[in-house]
C-alpha positions in Angstrom: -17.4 19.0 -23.3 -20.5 19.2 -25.9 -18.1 19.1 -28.6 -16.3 16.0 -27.8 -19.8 13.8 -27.3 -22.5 11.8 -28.4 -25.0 11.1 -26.0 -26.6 8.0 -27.7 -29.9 5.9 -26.7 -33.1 7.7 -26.4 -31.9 10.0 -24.1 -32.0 13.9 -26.1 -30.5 16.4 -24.4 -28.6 18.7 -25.7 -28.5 21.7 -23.2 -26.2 19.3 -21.1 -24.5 16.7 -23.3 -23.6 16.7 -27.1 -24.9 15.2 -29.6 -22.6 15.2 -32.6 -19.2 14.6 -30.9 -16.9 11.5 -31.8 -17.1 9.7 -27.7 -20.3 7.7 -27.8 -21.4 8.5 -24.1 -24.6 6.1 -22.9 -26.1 5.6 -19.4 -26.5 2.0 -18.4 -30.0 1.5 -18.9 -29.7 2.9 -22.4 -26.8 0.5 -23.1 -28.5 -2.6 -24.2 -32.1 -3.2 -23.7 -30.7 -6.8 -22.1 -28.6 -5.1 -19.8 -30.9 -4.7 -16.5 -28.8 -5.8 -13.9 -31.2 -7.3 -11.0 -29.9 -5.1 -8.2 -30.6 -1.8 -10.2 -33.8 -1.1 -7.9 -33.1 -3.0 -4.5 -29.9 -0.6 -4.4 -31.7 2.2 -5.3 -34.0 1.6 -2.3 -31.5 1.5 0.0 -29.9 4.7 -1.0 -33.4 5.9 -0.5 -33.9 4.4 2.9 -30.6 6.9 3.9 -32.3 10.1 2.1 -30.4 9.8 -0.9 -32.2 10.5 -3.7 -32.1 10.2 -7.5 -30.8 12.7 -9.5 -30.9 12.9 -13.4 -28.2 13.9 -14.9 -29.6 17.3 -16.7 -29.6 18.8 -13.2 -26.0 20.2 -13.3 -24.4 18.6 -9.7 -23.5 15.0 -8.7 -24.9 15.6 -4.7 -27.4 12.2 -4.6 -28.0 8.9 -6.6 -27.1 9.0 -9.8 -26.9 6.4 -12.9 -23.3 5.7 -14.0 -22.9 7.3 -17.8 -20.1 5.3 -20.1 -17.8 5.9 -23.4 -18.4 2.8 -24.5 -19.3 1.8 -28.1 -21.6 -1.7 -28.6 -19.2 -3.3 -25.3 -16.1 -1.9 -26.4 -14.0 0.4 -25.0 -13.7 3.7 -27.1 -10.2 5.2 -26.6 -9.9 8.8 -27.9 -7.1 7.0 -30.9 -10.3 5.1 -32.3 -12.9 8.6 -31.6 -10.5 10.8 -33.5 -9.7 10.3 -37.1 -5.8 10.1 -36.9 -5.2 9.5 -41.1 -3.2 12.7 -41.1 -0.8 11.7 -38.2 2.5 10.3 -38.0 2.1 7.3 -35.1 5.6 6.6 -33.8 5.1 3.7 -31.2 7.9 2.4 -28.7 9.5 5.8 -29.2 11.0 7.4 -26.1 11.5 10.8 -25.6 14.8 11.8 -24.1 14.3 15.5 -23.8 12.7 19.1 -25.7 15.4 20.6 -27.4 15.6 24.6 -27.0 17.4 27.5 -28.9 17.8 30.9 -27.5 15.6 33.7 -29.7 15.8 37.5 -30.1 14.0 37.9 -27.0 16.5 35.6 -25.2 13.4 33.3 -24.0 14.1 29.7 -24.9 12.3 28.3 -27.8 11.0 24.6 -27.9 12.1 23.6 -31.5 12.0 20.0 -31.6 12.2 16.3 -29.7 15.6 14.8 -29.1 14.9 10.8 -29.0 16.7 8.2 -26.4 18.4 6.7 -29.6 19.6 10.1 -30.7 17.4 11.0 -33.2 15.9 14.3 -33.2 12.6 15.2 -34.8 12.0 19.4 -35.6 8.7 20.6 -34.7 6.9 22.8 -37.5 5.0 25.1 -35.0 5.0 24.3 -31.6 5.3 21.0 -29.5 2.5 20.0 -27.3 3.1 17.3 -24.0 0.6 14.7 -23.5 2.3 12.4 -21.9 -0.3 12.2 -18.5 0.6 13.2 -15.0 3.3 11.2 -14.4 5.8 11.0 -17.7 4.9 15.2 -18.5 6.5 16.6 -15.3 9.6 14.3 -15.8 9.5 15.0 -19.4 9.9 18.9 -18.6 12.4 17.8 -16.0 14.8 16.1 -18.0 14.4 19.1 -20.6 16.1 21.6 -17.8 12.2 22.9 -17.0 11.7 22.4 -13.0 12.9 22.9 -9.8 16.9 24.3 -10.3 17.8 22.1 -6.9 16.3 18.8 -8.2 18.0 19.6 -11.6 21.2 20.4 -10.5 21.1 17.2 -8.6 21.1 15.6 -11.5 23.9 18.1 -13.6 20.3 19.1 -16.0 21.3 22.9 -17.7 18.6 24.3 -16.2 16.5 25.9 -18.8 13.6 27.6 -16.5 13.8 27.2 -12.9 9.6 26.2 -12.5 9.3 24.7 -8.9 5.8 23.7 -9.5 6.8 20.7 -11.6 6.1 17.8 -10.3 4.2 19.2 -7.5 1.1 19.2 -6.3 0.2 15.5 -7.1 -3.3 14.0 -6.4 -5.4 11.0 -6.9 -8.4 10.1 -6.2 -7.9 7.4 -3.7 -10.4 4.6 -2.7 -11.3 2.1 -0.6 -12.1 -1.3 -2.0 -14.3 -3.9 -0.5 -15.6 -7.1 -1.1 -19.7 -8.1 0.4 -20.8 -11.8 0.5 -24.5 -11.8 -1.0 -27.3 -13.4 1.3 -28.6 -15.7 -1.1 -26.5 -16.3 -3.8 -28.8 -18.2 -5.8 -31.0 -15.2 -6.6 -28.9 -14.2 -9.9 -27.2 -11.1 -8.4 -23.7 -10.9 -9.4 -21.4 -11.4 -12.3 -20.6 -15.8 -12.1 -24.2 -16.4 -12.0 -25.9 -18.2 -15.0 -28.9 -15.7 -14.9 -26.2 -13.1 -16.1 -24.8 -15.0 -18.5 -26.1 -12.7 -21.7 -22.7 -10.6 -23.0 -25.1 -7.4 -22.2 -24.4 -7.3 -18.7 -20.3 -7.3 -19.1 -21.0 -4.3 -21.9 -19.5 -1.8 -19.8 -18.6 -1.8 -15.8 -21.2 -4.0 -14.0 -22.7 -1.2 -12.1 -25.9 0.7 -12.4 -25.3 4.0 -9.9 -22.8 6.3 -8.0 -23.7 8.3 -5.2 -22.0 11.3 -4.4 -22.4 13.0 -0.7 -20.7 15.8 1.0 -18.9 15.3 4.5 -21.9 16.3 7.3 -20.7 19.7 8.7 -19.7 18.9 11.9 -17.4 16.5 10.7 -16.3 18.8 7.8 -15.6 21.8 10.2 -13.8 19.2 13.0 -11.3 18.1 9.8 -10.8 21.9 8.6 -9.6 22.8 12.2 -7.1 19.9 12.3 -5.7 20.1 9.2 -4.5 23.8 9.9 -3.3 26.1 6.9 -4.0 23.4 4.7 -4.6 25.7 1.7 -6.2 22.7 -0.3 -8.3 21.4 2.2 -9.8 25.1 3.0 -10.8 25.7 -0.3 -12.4 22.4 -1.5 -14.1 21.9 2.2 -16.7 25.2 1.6 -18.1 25.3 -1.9 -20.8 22.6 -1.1 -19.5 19.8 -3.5 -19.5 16.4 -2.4 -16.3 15.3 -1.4 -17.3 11.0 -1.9 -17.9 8.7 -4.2 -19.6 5.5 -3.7 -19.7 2.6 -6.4 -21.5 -1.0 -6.0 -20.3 -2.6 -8.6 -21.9 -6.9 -9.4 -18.6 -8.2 -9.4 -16.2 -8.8 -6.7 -13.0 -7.3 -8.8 -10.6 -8.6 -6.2 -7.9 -10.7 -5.9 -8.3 -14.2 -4.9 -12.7 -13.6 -4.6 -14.2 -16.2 -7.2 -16.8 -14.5 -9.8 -19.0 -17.1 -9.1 -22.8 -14.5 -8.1 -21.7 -14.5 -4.4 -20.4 -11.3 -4.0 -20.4 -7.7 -5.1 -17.4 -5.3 -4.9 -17.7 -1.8 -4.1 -15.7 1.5 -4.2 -15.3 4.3 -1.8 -13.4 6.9 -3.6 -12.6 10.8 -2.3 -13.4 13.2 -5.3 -11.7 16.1 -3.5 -8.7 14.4 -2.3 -7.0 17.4 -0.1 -3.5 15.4 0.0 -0.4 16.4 -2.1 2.3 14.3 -3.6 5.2 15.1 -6.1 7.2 13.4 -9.3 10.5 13.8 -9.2 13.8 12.6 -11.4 15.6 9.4 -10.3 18.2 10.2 -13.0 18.5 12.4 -15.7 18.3 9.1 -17.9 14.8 9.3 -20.1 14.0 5.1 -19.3 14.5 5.6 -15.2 10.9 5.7 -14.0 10.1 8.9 -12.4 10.3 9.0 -8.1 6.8 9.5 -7.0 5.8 9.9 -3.6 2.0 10.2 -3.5 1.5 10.9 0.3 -1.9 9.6 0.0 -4.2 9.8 3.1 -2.2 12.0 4.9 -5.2 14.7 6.0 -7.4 14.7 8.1 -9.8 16.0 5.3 -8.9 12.6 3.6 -9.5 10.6 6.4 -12.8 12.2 7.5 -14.0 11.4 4.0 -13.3 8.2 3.3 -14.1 6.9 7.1 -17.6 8.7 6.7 -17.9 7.2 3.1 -16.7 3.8 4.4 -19.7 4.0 7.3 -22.5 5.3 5.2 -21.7 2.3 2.8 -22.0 -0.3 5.8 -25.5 1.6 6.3 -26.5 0.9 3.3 -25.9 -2.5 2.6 -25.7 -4.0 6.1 -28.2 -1.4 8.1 -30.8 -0.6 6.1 -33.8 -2.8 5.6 -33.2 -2.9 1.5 -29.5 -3.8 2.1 -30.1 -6.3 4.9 -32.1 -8.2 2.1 -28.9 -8.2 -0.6 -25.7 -9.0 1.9 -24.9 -11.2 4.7 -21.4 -9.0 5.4 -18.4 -7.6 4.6 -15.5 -9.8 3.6 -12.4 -9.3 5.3 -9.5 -8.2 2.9 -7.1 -10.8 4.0 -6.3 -13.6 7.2 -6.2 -11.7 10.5 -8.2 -8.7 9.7 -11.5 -8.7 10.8 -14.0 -7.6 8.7 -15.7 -3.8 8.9 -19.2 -4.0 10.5 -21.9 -0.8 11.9 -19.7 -1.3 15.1 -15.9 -0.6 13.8 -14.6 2.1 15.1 -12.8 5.0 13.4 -9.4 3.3 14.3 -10.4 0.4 12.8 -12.3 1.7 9.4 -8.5 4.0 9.3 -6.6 1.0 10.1 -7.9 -1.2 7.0 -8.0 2.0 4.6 -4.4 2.0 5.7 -3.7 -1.6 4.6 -5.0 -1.7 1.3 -6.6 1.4 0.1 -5.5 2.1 -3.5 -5.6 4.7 -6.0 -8.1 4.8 -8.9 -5.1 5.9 -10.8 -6.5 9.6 -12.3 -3.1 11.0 -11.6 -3.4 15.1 -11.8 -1.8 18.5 -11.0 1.7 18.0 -11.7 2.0 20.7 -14.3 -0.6 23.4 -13.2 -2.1 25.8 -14.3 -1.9 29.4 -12.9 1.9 27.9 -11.4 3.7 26.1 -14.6 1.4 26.6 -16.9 -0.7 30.2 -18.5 -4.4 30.5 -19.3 -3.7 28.9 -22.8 -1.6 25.6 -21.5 1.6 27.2 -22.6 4.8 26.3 -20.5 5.8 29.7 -18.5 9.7 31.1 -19.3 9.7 29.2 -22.5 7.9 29.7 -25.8 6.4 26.8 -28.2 5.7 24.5 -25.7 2.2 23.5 -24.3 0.9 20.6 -22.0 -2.5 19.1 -22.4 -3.1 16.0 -20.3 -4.4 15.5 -16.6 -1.1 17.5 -15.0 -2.4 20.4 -16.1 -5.5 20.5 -13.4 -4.6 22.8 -10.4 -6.8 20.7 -8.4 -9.4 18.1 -8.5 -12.4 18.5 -10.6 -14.6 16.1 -8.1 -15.3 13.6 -9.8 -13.6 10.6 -12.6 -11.6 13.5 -15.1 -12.3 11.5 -18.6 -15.0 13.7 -19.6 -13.3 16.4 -18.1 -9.7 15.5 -20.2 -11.5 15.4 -23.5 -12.5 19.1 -23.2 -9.2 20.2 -21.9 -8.2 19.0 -25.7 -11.0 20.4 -27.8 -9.9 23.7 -25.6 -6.5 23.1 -26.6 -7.2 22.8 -30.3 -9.5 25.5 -30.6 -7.1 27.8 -29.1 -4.0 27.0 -31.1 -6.4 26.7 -34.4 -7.5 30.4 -33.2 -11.1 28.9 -32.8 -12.4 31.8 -29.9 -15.5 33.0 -31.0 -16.6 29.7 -32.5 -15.4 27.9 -29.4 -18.0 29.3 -27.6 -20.7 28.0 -30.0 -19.7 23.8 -30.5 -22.8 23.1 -32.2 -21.4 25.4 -35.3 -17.9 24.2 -34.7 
């Protein structure tokens, strides 16, 4: 992680963030010295009123109030293409992949040797090919190459190359709810749409100033462990003490048909150790059909416990405590006919609206994972020359948004193929 950042601003520490990487990483308040949105404190009180407190990020765990760090660079967006010096790479856009070609070596285990393209065009690989193609397009990629379950591929008349059922399983997101608060007194300047945020500093970056991240109260915890059974996933990310919710409240509605006009704020309710399992499968064994996902989101009761709790202690803090009774008037509902989510909906109710319109936060993972399709050094098992490095490679979730994560899977990646061990372990002499 050290190796792929720069923590600019003020801020020095380099025990927990780099300082010589190519992502520019910057809290909020280190951003712009304009950028000091006017419910930074107020928030922070109410958090406080519910015995959440502040934590720094040098501290080594998310459990509490914590100021939202970005990869942004001056207000724009830094994608890794524009990070990572690329003058020594051959950029192929609106090139589709139909499938890995293989040969058969000495030790009869299929070698990857190069791309075949959906025009027909094959392109040889010099050393060994590496997938980055995310969550979603890697499993189907492998698929379509004959590397995946032998019944789906067989369905579809693939030559099976490796019969791997763990592609395109295990599938998680980290799933949210969204919501929409009208402000009490619009007037004060609160929100995005207000002329007293006007100044391009407060849109450099996500209008938000923290994220709180708390662990399911035990009682609750223990009542969704017992109903979710020999849920495997659920077992193991329901004991280590991590928090299992994120909450975002973000200056700007961000929602359909809600005018950025300062009356309302948006928030975000999302599960960091989402316990429910989806898969990607092949519509067709043509490489332009979209893969068939089926994300069976929602569908623990570890889930559900989470996000109802989250969704509560969210209505606590900006409609029951005495900071937050200050900043909103109420919830909005999402649409005509649903009433909106007060201190007095019950857990039918919070369920029933999560059910209506809660959405992903689209950080697909796990469809190519490690320890089952994947070895310790991201090769693909039963075939040689052929590695993955994207967000399918996590076995499960990391508990929290996996950008930072994603950038260290690929330094990893590179010093291991580079044969980079010892100085791996020492990035500020990489």
């Amino acid at each position: 992680m050290k190796r792929s950042e720069k923590l600019v601003g003020s801020q020095t520490d380099s025990q927990h963030h780099g300082l010589n990487g190519p992502m520019k990483i910057a809290s909020v308040s280190q951003s712009d010295p304009e950028r000091r949105y006017p419910l930074r404190k107020p928030l922070q009180k109410a958090w406080e009123e519910l015995g959440v407190g502040y934590v720094p990020s040098s501290v080594g765990h998310l459990a509490g109030l914590s100021e939202i760090h970005e990869n942004w660079d001056n207000g724009i967006r830094q994608p890794s293409h524009l990070a990572y010096d690329l003058a020594e790479v051959d950029v192929r856009t609106e090139t589709l992949v139909h499938r890995i070609i293989f040969e058969q070596t000495s030790s009869q285990v299929p070698h990857a040797t190069g791309v075949l393209l959906a025009d027909g065009r094959q392109i040889k690989a010099r050393n060994e090919i590496l997938l980055a193609t995310g969550a979603l397009k890697s499993p189907q990629l492998l698929q379509l190459s004959g590397i995946g379950s032998s019944s789906l591929l067989a369905s579809h008349s693939i030559p099976i190359v490796h019969d791997s059922p763990g592609v395109g399983a295990n599938l998680f997101d980290h799933f949210a709810l969204f919501q929409v608060f009208k402000l009490r007194d619009p007037d004060r300047g609160l929100s995005i749409g207000h002329p007293k945020l006007a100044s391009p500093a407060f849109m450099k970056g996500l209008p938000v100033d923290w994220s709180v991240n708390e662990a399911l109260p035990t009682t609750l915890l223990q009542q969704a462990l017992a109903a979710d059974g020999n849920n495997l996933d659920a077992q193991a990310l329901g004991k280590d003490g991590r928090p299992h919710v994120e909450t975002m409240v973000l200056y700007h509605p961000l929602a359909p048909g809600i005018p950025v006009d300062g009356r309302f704020v948006g928030s975000s309710i999302m599960l960091t150790l989402p316990t429910s399992r989806g898969t990607v499968g092949l519509a067709s064994s043509l490489p332009d059909d979209e893969p068939l996902i089926e994300p069976n989101y929602f569908t623990t009761a570890m889930d559900r416990a989470v996000l109802v709790h989250g969704a509560r202690r969210l209505l606590q803090c900006l409609t029951g405590t005495t900071a937050g009774k200050d900043i909103v008037e109420c919830e909005m509902a999402p649409m005509p006919g649903m009433a909106p989510l007060t201190l007095e909906s019950s857990t039918e109710e919070i369920e029933r609206r999560i059910r209506a319109i809660g959405s992903p936060h689209f950080h697909s993972a796990g469809t190519c994972a490690l320890g089952t399709v994947l070895d310790a050094e991201l090769n693909v098992k039963g075939v040689q020359g052929l590695r993955v490095v994207d967000a399918s490679v996590f076995p499960a979730p990391v508990g929290g948004h996996p950008q930072a994560t994603l950038y260290a899977i690929a330094e990893r990646a590179a010093a291991m193929i580079a044969g980079e061990r010892d100085e791996f372990l020492n990035p500020e002499k990489a």
